[in-house]
ModelCIF file with pLDDT and N, C-alpha, C, O atoms, coordinates in Angstrom:
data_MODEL
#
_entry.id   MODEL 
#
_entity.id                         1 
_entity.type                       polymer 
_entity.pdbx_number_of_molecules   1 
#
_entity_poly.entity_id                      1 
_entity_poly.type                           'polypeptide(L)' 
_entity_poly.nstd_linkage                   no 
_entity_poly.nstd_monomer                   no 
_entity_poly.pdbx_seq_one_letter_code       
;(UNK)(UNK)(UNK)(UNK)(UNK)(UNK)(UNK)(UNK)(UNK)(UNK)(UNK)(UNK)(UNK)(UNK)(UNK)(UNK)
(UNK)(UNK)(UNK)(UNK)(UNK)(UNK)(UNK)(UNK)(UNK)(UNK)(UNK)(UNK)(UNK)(UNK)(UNK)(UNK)
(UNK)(UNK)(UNK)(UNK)(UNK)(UNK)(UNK)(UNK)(UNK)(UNK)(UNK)(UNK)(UNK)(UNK)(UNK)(UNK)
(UNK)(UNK)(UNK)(UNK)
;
_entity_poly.pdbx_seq_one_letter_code_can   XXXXXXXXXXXXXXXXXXXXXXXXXXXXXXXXXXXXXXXXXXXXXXXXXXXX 
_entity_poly.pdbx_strand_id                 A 
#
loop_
_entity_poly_seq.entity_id 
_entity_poly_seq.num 
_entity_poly_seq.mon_id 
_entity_poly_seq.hetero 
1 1  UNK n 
1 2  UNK n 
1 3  UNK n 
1 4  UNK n 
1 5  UNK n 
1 6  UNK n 
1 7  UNK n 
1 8  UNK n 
1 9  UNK n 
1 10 UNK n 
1 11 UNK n 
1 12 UNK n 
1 13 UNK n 
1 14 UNK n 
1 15 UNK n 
1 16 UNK n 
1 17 UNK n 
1 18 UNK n 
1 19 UNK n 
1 20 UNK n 
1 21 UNK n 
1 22 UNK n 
1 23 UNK n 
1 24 UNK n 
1 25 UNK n 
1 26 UNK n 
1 27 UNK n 
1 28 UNK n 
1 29 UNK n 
1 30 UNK n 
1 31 UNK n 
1 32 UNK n 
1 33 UNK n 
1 34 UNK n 
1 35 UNK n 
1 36 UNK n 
1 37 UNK n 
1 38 UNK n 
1 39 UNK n 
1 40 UNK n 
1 41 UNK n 
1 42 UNK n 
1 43 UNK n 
1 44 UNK n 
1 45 UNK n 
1 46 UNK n 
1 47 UNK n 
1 48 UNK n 
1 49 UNK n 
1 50 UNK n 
1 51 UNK n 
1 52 UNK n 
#
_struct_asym.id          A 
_struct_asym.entity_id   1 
#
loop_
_ma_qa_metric.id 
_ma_qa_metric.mode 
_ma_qa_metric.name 
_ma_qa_metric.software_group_id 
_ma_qa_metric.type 
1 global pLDDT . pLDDT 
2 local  pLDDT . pLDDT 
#
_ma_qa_metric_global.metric_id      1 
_ma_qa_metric_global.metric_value   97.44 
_ma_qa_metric_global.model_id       1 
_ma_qa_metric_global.ordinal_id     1 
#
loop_
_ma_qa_metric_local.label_asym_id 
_ma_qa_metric_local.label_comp_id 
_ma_qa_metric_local.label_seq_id 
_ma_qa_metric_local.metric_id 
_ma_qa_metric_local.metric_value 
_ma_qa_metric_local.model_id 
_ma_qa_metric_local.ordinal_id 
A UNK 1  2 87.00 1 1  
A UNK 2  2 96.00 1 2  
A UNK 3  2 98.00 1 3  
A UNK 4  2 98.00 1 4  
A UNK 5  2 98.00 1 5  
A UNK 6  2 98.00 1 6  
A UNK 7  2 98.00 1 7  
A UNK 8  2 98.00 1 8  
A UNK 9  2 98.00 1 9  
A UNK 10 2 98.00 1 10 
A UNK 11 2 98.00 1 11 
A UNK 12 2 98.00 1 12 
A UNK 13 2 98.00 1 13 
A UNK 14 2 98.00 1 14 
A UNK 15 2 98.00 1 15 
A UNK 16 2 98.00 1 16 
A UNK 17 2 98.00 1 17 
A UNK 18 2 98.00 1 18 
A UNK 19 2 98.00 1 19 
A UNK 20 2 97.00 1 20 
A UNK 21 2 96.00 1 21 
A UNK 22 2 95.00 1 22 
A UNK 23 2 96.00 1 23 
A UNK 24 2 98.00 1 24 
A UNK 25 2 98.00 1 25 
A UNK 26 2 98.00 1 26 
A UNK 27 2 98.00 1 27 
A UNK 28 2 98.00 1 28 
A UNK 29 2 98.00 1 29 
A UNK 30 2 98.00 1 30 
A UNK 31 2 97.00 1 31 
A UNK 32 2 98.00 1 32 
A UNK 33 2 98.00 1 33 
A UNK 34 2 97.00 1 34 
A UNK 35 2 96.00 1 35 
A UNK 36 2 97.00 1 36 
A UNK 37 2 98.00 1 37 
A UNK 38 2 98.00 1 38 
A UNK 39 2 98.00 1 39 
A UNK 40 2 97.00 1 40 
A UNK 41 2 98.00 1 41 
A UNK 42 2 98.00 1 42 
A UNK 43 2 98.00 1 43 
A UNK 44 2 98.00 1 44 
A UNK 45 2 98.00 1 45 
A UNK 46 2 98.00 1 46 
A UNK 47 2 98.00 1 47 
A UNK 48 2 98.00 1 48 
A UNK 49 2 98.00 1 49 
A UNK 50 2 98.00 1 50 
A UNK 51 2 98.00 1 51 
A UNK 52 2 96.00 1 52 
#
loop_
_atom_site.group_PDB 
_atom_site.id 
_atom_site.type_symbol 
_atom_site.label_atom_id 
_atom_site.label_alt_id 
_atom_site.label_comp_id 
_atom_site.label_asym_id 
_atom_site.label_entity_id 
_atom_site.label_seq_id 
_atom_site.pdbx_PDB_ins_code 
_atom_site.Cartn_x 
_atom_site.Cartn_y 
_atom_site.Cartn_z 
_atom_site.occupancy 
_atom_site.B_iso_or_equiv 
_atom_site.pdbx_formal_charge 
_atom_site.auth_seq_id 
_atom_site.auth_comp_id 
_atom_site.auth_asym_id 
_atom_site.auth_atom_id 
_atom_site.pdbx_PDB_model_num 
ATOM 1   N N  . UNK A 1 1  ? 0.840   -1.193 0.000  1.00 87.00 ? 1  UNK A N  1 
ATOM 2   C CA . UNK A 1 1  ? 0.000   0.000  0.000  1.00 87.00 ? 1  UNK A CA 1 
ATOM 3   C C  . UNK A 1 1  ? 0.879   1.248  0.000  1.00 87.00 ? 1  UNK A C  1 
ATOM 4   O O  . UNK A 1 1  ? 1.913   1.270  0.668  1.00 87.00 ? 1  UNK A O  1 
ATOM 5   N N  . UNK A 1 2  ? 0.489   2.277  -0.730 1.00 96.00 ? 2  UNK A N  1 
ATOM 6   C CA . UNK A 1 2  ? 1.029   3.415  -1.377 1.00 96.00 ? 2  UNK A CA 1 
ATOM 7   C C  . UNK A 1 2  ? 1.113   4.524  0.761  1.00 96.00 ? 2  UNK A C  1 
ATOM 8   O O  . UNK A 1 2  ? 0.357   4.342  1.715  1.00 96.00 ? 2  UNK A O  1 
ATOM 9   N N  . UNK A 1 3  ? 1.964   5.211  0.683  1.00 98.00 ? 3  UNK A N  1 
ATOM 10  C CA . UNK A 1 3  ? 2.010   5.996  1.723  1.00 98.00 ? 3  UNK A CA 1 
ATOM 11  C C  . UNK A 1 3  ? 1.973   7.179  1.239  1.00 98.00 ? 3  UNK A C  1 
ATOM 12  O O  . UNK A 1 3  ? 2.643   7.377  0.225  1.00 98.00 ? 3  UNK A O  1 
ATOM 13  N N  . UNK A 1 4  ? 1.154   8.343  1.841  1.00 98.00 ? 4  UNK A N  1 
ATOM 14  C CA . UNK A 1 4  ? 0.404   9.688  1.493  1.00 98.00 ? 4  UNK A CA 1 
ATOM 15  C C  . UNK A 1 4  ? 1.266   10.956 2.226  1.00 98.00 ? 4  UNK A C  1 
ATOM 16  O O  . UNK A 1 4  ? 1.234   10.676 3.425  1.00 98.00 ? 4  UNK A O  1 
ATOM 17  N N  . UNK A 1 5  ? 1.872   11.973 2.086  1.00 98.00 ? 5  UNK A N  1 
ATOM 18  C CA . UNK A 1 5  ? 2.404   12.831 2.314  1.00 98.00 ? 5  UNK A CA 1 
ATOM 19  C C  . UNK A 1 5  ? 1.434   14.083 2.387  1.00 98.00 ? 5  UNK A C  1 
ATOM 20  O O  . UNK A 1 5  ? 0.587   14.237 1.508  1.00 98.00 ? 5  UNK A O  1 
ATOM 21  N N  . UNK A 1 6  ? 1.556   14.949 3.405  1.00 98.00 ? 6  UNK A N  1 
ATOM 22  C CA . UNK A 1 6  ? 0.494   15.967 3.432  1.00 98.00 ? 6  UNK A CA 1 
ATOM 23  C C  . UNK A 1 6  ? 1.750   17.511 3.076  1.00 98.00 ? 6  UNK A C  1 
ATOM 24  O O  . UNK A 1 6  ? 2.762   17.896 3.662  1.00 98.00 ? 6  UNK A O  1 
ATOM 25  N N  . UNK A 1 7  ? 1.203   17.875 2.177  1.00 98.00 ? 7  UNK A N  1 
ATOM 26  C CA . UNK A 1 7  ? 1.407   18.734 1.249  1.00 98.00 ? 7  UNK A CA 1 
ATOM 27  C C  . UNK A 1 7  ? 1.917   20.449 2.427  1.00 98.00 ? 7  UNK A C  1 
ATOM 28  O O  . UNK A 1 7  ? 2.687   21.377 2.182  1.00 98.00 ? 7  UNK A O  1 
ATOM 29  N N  . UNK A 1 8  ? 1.238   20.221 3.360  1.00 98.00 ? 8  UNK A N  1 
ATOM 30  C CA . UNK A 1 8  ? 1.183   21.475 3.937  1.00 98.00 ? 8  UNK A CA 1 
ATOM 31  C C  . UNK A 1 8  ? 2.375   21.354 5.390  1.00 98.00 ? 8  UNK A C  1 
ATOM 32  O O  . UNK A 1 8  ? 3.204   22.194 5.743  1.00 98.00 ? 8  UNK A O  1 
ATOM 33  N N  . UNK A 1 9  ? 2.042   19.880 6.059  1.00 98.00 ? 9  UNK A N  1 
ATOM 34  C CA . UNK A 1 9  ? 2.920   19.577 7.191  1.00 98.00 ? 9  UNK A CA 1 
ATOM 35  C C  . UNK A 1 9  ? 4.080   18.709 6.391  1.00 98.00 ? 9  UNK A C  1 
ATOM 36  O O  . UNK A 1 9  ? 5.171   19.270 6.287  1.00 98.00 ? 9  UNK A O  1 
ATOM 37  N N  . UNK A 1 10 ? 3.983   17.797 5.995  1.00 98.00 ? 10 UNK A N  1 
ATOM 38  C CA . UNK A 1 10 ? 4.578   16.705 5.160  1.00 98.00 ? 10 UNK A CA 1 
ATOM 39  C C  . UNK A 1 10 ? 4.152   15.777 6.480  1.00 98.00 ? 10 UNK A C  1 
ATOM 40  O O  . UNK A 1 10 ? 5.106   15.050 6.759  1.00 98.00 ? 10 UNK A O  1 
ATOM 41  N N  . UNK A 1 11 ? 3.236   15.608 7.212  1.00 98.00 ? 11 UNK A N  1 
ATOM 42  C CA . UNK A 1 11 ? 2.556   14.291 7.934  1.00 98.00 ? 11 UNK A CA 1 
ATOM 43  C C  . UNK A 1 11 ? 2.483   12.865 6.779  1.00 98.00 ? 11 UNK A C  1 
ATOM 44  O O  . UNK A 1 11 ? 1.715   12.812 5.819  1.00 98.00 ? 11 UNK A O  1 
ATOM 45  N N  . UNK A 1 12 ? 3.093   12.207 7.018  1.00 98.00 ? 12 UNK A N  1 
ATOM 46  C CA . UNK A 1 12 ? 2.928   11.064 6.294  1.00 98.00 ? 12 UNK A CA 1 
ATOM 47  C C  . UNK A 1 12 ? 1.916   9.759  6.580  1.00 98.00 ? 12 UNK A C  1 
ATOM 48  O O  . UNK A 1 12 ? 2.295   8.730  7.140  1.00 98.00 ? 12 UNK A O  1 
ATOM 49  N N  . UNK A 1 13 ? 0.876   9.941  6.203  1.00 98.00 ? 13 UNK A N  1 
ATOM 50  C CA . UNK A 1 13 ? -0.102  8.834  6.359  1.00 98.00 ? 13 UNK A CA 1 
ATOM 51  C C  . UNK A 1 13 ? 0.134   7.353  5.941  1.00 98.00 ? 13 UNK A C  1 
ATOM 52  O O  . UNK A 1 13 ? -0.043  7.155  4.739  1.00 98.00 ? 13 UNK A O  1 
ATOM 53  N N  . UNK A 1 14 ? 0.591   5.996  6.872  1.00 98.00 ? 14 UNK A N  1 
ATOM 54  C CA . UNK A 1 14 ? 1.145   5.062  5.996  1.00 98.00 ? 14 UNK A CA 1 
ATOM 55  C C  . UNK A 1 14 ? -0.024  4.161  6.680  1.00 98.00 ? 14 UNK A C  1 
ATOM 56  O O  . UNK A 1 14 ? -0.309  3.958  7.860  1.00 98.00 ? 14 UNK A O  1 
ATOM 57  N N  . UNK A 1 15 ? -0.612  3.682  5.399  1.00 98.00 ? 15 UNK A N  1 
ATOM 58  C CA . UNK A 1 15 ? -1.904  2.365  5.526  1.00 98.00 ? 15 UNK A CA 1 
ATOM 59  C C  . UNK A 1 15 ? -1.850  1.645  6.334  1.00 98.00 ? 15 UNK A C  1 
ATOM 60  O O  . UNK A 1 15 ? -2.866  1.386  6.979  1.00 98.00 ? 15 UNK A O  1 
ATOM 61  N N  . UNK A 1 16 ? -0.294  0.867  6.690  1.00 98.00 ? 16 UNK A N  1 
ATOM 62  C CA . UNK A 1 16 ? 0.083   -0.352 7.104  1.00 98.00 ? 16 UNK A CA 1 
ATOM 63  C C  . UNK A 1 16 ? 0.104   0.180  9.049  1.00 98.00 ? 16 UNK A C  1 
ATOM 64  O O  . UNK A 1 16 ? 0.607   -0.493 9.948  1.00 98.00 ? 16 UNK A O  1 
ATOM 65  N N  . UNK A 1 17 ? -0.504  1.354  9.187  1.00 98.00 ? 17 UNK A N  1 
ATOM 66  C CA . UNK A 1 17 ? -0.545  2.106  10.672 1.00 98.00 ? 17 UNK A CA 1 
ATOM 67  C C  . UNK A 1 17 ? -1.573  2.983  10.495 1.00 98.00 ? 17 UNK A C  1 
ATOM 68  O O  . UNK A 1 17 ? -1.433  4.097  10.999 1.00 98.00 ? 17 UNK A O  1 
ATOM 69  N N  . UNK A 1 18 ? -2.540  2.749  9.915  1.00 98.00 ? 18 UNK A N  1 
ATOM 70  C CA . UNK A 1 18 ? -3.247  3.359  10.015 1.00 98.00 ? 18 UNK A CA 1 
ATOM 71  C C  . UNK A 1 18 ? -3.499  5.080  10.904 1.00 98.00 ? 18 UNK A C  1 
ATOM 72  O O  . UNK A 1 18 ? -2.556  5.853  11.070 1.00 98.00 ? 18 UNK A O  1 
ATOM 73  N N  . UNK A 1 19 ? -4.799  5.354  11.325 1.00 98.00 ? 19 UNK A N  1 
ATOM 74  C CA . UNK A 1 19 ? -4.479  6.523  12.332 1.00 98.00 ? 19 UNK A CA 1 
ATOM 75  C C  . UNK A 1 19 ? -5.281  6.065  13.594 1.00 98.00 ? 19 UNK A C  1 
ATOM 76  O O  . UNK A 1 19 ? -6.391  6.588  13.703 1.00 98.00 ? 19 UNK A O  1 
ATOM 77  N N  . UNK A 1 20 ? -4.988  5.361  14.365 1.00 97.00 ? 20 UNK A N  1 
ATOM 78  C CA . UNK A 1 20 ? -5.896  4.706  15.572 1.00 97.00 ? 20 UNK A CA 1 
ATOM 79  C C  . UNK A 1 20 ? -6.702  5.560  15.934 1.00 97.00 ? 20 UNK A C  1 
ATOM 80  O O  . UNK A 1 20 ? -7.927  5.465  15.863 1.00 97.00 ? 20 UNK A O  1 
ATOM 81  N N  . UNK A 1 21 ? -5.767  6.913  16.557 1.00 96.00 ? 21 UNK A N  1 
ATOM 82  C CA . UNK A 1 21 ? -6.114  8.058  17.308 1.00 96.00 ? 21 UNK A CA 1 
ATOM 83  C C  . UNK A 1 21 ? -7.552  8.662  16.987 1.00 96.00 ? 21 UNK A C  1 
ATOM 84  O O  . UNK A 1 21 ? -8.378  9.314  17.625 1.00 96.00 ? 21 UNK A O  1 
ATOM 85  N N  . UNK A 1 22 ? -7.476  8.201  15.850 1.00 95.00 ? 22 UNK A N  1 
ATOM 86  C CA . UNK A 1 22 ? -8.786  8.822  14.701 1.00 95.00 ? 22 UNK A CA 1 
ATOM 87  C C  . UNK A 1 22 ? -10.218 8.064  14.680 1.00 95.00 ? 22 UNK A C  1 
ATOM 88  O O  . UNK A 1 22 ? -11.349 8.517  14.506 1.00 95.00 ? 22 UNK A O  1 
ATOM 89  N N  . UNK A 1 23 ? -9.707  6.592  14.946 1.00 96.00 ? 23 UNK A N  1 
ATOM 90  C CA . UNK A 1 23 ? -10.531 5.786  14.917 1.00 96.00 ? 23 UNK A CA 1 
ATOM 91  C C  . UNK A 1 23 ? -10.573 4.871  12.785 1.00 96.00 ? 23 UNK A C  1 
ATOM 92  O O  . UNK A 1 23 ? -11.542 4.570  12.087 1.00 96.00 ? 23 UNK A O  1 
ATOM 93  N N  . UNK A 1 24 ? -9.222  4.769  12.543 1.00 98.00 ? 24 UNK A N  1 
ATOM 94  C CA . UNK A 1 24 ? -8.946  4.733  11.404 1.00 98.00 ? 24 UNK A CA 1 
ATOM 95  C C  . UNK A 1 24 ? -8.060  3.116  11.632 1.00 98.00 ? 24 UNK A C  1 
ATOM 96  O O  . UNK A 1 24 ? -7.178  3.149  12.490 1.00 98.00 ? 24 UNK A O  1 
ATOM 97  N N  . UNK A 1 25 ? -8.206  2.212  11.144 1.00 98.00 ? 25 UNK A N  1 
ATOM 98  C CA . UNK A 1 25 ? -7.494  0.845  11.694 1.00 98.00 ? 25 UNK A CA 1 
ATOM 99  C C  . UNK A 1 25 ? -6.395  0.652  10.349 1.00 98.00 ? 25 UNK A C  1 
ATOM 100 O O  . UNK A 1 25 ? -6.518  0.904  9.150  1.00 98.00 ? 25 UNK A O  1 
ATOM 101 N N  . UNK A 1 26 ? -5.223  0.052  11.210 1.00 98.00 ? 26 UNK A N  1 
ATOM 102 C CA . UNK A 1 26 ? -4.421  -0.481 10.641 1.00 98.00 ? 26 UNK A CA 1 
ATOM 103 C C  . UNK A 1 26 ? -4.531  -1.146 9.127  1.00 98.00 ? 26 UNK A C  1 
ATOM 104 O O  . UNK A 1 26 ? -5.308  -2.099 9.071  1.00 98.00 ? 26 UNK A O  1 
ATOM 105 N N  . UNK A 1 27 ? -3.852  -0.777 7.865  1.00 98.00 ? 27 UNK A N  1 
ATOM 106 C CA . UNK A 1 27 ? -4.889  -1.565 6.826  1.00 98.00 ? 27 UNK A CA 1 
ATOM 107 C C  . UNK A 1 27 ? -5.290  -0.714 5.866  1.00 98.00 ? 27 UNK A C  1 
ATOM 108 O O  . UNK A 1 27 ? -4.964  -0.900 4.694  1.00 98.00 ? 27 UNK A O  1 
ATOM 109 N N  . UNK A 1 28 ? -6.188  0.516  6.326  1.00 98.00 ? 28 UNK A N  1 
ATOM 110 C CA . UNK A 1 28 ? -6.817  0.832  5.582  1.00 98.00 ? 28 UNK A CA 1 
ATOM 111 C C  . UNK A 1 28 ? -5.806  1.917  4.536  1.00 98.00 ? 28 UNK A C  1 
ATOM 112 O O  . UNK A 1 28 ? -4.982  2.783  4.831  1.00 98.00 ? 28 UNK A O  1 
ATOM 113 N N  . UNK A 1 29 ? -6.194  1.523  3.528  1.00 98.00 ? 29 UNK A N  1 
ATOM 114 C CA . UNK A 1 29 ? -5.932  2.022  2.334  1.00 98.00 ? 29 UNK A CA 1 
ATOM 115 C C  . UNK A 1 29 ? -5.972  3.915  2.268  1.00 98.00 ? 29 UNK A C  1 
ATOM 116 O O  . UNK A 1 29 ? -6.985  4.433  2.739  1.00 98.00 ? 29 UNK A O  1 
ATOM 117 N N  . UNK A 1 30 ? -5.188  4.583  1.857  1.00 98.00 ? 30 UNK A N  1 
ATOM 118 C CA . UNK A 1 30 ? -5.657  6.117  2.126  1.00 98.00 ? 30 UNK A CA 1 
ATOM 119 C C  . UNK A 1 30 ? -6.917  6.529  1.298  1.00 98.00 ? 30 UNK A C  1 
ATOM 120 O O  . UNK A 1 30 ? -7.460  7.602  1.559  1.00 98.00 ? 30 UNK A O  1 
ATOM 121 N N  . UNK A 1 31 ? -7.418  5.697  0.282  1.00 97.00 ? 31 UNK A N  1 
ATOM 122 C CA . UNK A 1 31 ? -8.580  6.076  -0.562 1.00 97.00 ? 31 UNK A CA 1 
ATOM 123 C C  . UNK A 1 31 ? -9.438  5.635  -0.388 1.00 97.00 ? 31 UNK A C  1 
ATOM 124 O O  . UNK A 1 31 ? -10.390 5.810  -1.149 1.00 97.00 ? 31 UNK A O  1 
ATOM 125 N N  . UNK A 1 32 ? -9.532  4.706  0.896  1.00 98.00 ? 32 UNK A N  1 
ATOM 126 C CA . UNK A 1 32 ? -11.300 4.517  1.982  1.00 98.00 ? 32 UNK A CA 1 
ATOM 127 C C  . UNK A 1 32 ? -10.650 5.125  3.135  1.00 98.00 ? 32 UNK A C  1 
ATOM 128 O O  . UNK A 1 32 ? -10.334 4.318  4.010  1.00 98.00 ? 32 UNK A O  1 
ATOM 129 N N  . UNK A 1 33 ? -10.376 6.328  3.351  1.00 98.00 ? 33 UNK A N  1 
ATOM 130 C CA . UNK A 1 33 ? -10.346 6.964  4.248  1.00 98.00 ? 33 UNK A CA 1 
ATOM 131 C C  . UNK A 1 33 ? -12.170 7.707  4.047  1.00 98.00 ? 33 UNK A C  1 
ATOM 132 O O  . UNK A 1 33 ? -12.556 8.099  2.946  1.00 98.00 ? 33 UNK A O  1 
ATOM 133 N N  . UNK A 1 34 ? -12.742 7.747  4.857  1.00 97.00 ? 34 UNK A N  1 
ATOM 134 C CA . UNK A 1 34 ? -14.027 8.819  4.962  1.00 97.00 ? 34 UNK A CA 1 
ATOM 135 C C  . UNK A 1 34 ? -13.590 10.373 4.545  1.00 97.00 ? 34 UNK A C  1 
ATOM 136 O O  . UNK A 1 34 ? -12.724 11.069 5.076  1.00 97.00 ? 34 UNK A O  1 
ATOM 137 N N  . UNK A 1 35 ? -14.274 10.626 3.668  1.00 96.00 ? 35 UNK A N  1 
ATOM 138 C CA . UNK A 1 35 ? -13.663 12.327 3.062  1.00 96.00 ? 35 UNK A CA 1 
ATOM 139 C C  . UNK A 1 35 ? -13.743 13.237 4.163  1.00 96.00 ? 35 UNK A C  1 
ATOM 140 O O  . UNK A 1 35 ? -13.259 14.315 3.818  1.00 96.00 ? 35 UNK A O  1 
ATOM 141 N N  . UNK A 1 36 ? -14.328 13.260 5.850  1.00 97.00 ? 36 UNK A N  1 
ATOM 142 C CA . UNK A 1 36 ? -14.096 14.170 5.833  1.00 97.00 ? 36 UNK A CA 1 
ATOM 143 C C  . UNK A 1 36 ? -12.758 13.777 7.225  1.00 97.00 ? 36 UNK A C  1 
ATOM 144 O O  . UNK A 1 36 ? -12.540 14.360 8.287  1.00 97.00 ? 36 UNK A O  1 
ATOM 145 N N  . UNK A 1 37 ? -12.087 12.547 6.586  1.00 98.00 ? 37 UNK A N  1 
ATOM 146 C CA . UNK A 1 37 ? -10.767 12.712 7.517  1.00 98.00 ? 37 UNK A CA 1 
ATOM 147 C C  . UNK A 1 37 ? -9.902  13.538 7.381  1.00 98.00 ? 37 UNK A C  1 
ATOM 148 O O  . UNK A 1 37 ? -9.726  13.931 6.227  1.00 98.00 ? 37 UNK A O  1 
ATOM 149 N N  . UNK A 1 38 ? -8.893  14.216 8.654  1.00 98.00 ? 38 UNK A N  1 
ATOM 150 C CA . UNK A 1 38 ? -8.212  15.488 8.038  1.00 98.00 ? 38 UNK A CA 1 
ATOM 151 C C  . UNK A 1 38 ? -6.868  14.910 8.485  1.00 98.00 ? 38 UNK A C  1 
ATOM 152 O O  . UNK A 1 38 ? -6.722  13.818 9.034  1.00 98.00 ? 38 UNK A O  1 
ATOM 153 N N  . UNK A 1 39 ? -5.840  15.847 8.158  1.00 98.00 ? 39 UNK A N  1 
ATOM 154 C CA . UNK A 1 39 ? -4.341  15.113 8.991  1.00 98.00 ? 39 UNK A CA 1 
ATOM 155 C C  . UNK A 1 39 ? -4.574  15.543 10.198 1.00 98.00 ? 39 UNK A C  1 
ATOM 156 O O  . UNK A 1 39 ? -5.277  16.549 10.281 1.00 98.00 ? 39 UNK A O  1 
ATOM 157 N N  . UNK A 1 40 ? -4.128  15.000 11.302 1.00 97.00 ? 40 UNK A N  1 
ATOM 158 C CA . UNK A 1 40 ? -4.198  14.938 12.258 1.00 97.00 ? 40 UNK A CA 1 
ATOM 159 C C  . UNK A 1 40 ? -3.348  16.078 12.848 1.00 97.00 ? 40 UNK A C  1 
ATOM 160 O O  . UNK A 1 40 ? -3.780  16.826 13.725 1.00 97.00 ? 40 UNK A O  1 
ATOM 161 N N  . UNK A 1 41 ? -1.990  16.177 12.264 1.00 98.00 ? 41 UNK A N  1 
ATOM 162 C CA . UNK A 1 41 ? -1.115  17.629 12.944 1.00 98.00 ? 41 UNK A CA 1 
ATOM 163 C C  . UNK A 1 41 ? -2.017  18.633 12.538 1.00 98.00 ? 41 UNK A C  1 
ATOM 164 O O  . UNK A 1 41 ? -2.443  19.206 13.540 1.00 98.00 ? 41 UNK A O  1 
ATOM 165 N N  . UNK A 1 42 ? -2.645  19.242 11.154 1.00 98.00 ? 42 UNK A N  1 
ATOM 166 C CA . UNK A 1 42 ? -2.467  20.640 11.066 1.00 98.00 ? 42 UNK A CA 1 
ATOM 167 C C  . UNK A 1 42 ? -3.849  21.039 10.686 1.00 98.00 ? 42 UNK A C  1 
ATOM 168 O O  . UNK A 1 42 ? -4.171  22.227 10.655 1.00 98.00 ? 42 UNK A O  1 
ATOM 169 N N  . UNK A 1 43 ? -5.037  19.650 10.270 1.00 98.00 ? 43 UNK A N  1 
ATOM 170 C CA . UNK A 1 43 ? -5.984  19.727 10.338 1.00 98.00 ? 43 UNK A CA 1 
ATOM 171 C C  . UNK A 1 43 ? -6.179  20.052 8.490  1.00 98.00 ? 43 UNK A C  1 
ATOM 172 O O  . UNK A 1 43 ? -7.174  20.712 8.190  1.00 98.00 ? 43 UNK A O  1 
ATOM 173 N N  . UNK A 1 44 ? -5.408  19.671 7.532  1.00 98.00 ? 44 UNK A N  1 
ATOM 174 C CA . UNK A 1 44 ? -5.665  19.768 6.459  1.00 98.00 ? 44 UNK A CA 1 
ATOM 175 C C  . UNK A 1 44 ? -6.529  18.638 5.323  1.00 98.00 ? 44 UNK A C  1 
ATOM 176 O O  . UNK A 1 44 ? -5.983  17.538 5.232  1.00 98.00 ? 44 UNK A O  1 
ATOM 177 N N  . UNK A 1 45 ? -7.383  18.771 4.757  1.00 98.00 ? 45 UNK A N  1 
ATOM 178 C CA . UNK A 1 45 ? -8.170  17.948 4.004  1.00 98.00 ? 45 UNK A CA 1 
ATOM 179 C C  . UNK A 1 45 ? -7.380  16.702 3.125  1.00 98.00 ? 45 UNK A C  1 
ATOM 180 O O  . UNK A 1 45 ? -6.233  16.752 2.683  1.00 98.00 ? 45 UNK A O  1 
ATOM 181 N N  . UNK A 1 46 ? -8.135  15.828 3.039  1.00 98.00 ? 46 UNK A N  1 
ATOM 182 C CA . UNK A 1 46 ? -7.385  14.687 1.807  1.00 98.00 ? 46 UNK A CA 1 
ATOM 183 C C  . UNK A 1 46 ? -7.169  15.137 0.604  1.00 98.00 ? 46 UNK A C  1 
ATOM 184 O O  . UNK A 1 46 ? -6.865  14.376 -0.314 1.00 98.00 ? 46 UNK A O  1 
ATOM 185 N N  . UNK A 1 47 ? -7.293  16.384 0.459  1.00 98.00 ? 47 UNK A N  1 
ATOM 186 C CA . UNK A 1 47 ? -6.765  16.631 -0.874 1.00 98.00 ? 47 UNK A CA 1 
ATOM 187 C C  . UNK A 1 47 ? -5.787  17.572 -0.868 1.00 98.00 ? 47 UNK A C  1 
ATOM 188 O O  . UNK A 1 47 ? -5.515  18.238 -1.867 1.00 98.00 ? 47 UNK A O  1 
ATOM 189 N N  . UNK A 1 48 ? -5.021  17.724 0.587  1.00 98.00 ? 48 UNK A N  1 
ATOM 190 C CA . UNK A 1 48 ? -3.980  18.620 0.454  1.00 98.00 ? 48 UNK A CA 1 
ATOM 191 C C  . UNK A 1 48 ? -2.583  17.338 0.181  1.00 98.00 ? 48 UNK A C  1 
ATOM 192 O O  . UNK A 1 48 ? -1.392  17.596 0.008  1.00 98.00 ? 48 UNK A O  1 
ATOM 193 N N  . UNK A 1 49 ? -3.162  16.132 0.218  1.00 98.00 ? 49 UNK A N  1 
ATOM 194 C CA . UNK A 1 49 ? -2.348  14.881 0.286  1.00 98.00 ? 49 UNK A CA 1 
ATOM 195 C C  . UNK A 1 49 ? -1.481  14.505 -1.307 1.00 98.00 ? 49 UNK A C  1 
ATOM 196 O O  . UNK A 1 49 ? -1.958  14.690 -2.427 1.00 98.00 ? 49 UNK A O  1 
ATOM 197 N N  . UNK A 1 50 ? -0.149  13.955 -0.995 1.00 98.00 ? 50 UNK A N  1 
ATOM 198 C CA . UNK A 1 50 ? -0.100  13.491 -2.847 1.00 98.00 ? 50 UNK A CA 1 
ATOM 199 C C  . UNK A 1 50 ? 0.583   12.416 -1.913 1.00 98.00 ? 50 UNK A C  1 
ATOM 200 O O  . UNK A 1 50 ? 0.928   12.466 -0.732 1.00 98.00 ? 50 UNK A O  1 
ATOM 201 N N  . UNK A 1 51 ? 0.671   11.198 -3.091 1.00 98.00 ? 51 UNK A N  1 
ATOM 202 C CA . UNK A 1 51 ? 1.479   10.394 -3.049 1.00 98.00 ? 51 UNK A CA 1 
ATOM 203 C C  . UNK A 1 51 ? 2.933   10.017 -2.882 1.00 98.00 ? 51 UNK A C  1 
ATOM 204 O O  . UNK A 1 51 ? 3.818   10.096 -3.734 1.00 98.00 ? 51 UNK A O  1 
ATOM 205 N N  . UNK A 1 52 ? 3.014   9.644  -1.788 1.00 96.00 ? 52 UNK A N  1 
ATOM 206 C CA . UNK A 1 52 ? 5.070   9.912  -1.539 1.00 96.00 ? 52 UNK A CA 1 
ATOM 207 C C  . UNK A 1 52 ? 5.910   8.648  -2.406 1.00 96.00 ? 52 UNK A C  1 
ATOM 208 O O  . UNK A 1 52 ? 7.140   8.606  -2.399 1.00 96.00 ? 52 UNK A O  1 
#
């Protein structure tokens, strides 16, 4: 599974760790994330995200 870089913090979202904190499980893929998940540091949308 592909790992997601946030454009604004560079927070790196990696599938295989999901975001617990969030209520987001280990696994999940960044493109069944629920749209209105945000990064967790800076509070930016999934589309401030690209592919690392």
């Amino acid at each position: 599974m592909q790992s997601w870089i946030c454009t604004i913090c560079q927070y790196v979202y990696d599938p295989a760790l999901g975001d617990p904190d969030h209520g987001i499980p280990a696994g999940t893929p960044f493109e069944s994330l629920p749209d209105d998940w945000s990064c967790p540091l800076c509070g930016a949308g999934k589309d401030a995200f690209e592919m690392e």
